[in-house]
Steps between C-alpha positions, in 0.01 A plus 500: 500500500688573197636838689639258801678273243659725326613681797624197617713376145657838536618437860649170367669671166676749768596236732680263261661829357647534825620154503624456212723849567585357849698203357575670185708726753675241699626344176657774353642571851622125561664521105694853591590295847630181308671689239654743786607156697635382204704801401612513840625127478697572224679824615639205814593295234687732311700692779567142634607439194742805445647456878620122385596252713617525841886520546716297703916406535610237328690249792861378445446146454907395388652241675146368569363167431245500215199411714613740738520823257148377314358578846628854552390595205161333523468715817589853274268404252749446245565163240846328411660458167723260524841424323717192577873481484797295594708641787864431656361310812284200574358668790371738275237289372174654508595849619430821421825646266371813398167679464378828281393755628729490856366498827383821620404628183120637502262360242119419418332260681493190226841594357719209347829402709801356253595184746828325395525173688780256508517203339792360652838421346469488183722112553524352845799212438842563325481292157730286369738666299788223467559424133356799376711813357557763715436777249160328445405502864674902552244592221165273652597663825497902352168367332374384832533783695549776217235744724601406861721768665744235682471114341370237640810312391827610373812321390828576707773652271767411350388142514777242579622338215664140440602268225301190417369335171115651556508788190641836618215689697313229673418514870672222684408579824271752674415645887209468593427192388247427337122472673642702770190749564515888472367714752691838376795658286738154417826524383574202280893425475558290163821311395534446121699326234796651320525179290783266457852650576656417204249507239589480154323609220529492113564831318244543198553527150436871433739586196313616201194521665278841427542696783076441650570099411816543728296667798241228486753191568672744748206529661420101596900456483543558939852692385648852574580706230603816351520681146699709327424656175671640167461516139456215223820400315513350153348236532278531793149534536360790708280453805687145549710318770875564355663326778477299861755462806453208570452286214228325404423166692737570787477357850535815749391565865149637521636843598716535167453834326415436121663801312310573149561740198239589275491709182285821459240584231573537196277817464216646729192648429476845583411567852680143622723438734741217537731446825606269794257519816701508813428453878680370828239244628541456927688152546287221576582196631321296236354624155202719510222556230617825318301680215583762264200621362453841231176700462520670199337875402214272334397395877597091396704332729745248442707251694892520332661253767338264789767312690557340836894751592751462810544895505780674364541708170188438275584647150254412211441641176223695380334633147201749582369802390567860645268548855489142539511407877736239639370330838726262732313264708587247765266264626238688389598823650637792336867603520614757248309696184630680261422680152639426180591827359896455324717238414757452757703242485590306838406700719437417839231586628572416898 
């Protein structure tokens, strides 16, 4: 009895032995088959990985309506970035301008397009610009359309000119008028104020005056003038007004030419210059704003003379140091530069 039961334990010992190794078997072999799954997931990965994205041609969507172009390039598999700007046309509203990269070019699937879409004009009506000065509206116009290759508006030139009491330089009249609506390039055709025929105005009182006292009130003072220069007599101040043509006080048409002789320094520093600033401005019909500004070496600027000018010979005098520069604006815009390097007296320069 004990024989048969022990025979039989050992029969059982061998038995689970063999089970136990049976599934002891299939788990190693199921972890070396999930780890070699695995491995072999991740080499797919990877190469998909290193191939990238499918590629595909990137459609020519200009001259397309916006809805239009976001559907071609839905159907590539590629996204907009859009960019809004003004355009010469109304019908341009809400199409397609310009687009980065161009059609045809071959990119990644998922690839940002550059869309720039039209806004539309950037004004549809003409304003009104009666009243206003016509150098104002030139310069709001330039601002307007600074980036645009042809303007959306643009004033005829020359303008036509005529006499009335509105101040010299307002707009009387303009064509278009006004409200009329813009559907491309416009043309508008102005007709401004010379002033009165036969205005008079009163000559200042510039004798003895310092020289930068004498620029200021020449400056508000509406009158043409020149200057001639030479040294103080006994007596005299330097730097000062030693003389006027006309005289002080006197009635004279608007165009009169105010003649003025002042007296030079008495000593410069070393490295200064002084001398007579000379130009021929273009003839206007009216006066213009006219600047003569100076940079000097230390990189300041300064304004010397601001003053509304018919054209003509500008002369004015100057005190600055060696490799100061001397700039000539009108309306803004730069006519003539030049450096001050030696005293030359009268010399002109144009």
């Amino acid at each position: 009895m004990g024989l048969r039961n022990r025979a039989k334990m050992h029969i059982d010992l061998n038995s689970m032995e063999k089970y136990v190794g049976n599934h002891l078997k299939f788990f190693i072999s199921l972890t070396i088959g999930l780890i070699i799954f695995v491995g072999v997931i991740a080499l797919a990965v990877f190469f998909m990985a290193v191939r990238g994205e499918e590629q595909t041609m990137v459609p020519d969507v200009r001259g397309m309506e916006l809805t239009g172009a976001l559907l071609e390039l839905q159907v590539k598999e590629l996204y907009p970035r859009i960019q809004l700007r003004h355009s010469q046309s109304a019908a341009d509203r809400g199409m397609i301008l310009e687009q980065s990269p161009e059609g045809g070019t071959i990119v990644k699937a998922g690839r940002r397009i550059r869309l720039v879409v039209s806004q539309g004009v950037v004004i549809n009506n003409v304003e009104n610009y009666v009243g206003r000065r016509v150098d104002e509206v030139r310069m709001d116009l330039q601002t307007l359309f600074a980036s645009a290759a042809v303007p959306l508006l643009s004033l005829k030139e020359p303008f036509l000119y005529q006499y009335s009491p509105e101040v010299p330089g307002t707009i009387l009249q303009q064509r278009p008028e006004p409200g009329t609506s813009i559907s491309g390039p416009t043309v508008l055709e102005l007709v401004v104020s010379r002033g009165l025929e036969n205005e008079l105005t009163r000559v200042p009182s510039l004798t003895g005056l310092s020289i930068n006292a004498a620029l200021a009130i020449l400056g508000d003072a509406g009158v043409r003038f020149t200057f001639s220069q030479r040294s103080p007599g006994r007596g005299e101040q330097p730097e000062t007004v030693l003389s006027q043509t006309p005289a002080a006080e006197t009635l004279v048409a608007a165009n009169t030419e105010l003649s003025l002789v002042v007296s030079s320094p008495a000593k410069l520093q070393a490295g200064e210059v002084f001398a007579l600033f000379s130009y021929t401005l273009p003839a206007n019909p009216y006066p213009l704003p006219v600047s003569l500004e100076a940079i000097l070496p230390t990189g300041t600027r300064q304004t010397i003379i601001t003053v509304n000018h018919p054209g003509g010979k500008f002369t004015v005098p100057y005190r600055l140091p060696i490799g100061s520069t001397l700039i000539l604006s009108m309306l803004g815009r730069e006519l003539y530069r030049e450096e001050v390097s030696l005293p030359v007296w009268g010399l002109d320069q144009r």
